[in-house]
C-alpha positions in Angstrom: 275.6 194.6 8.4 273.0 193.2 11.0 271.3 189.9 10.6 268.0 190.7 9.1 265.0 188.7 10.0 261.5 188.2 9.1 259.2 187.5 11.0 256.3 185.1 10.3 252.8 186.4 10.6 249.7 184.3 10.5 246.6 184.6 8.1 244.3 185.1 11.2 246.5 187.6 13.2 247.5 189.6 9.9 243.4 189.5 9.0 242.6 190.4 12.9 245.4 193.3 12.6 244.2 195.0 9.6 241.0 195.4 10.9 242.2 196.9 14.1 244.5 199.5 11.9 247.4 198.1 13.3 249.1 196.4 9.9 249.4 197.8 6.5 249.8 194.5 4.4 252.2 195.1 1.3 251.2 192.5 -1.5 254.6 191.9 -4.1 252.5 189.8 -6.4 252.4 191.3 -9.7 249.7 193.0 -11.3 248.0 190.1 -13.3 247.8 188.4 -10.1 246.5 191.0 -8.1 243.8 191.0 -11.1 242.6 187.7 -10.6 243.0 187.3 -6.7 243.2 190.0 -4.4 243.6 190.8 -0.7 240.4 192.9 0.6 242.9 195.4 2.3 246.5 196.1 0.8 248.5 198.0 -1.4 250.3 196.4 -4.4 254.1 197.2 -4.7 255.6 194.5 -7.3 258.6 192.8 -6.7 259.7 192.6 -10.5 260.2 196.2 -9.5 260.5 196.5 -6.2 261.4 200.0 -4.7 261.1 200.0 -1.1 260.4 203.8 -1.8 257.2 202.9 -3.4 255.9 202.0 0.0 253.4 204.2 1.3 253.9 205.8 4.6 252.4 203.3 7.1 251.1 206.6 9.3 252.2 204.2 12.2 251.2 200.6 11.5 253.7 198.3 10.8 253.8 196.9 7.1 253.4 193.3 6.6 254.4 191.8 3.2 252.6 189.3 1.4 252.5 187.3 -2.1 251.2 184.1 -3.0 252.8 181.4 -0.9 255.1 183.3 1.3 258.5 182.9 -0.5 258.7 187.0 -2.3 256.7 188.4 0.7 260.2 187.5 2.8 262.8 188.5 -0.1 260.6 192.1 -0.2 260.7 192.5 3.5 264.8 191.7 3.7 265.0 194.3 0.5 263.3 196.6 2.8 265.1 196.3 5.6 268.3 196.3 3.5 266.9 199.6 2.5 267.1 200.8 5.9 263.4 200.1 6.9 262.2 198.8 9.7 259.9 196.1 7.9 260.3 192.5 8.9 256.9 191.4 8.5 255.1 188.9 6.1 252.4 186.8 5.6 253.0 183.5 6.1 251.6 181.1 3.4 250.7 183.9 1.5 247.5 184.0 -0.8 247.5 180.3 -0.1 247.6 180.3 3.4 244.5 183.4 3.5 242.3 181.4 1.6 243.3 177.6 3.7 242.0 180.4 6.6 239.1 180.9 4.9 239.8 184.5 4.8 237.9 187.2 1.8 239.7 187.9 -0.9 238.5 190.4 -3.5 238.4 190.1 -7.5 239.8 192.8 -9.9 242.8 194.2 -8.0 
């Protein structure tokens, strides 16, 4: 099996990339988390029950993972890649890192 890898992404670029369209950012937090503390632009995919098949189709961006301090965002994106998908993005730093950025974050999921 090849030596999967994830790549480290930071708050800025992964902020800077979703506004150009060019990321889909994957939060694996779970949903009471997402409730109180959201990012502006992602989808929510849990990783209590993570199914790499839950992912939506990226329609050509390349999916970035995230959670709150950057440790499930990389166990997600080696899940998906030992799905077979070519996902070896995350957030570095997580929720933590965004709002250290000074980046918006969204109540209420």
């Amino acid at each position: 099996m090849a030596d999967h890898k994830v790549e480290d992404l930071f708050p800025d670029e992964v902020s800077k990339g979703i506004a150009e369209g060019r990321y889909l950012l994957v939060d694996v937090r779970e949903p009471n988390e997402v409730a109180v503390e959201a990012y502006p632009d992602s989808v929510v995919v849990p990783l209590s029950t993570f199914d790499p098949a839950a992912i939506p189709d990226p329609q050509g961006k390349e999916v970035v993972f995230a959670c709150r301090s950057g440790k499930r965002s990389v166990t997600a994106s080696l899940a998906a890649q030992a799905a077979g998908l070519p996902y070896n993005k995350h957030l570095a730093g997580g929720m933590l890192g965004w709002k250290a950025a000074g980046l918006p974050t969204k109540t209420g999921g």
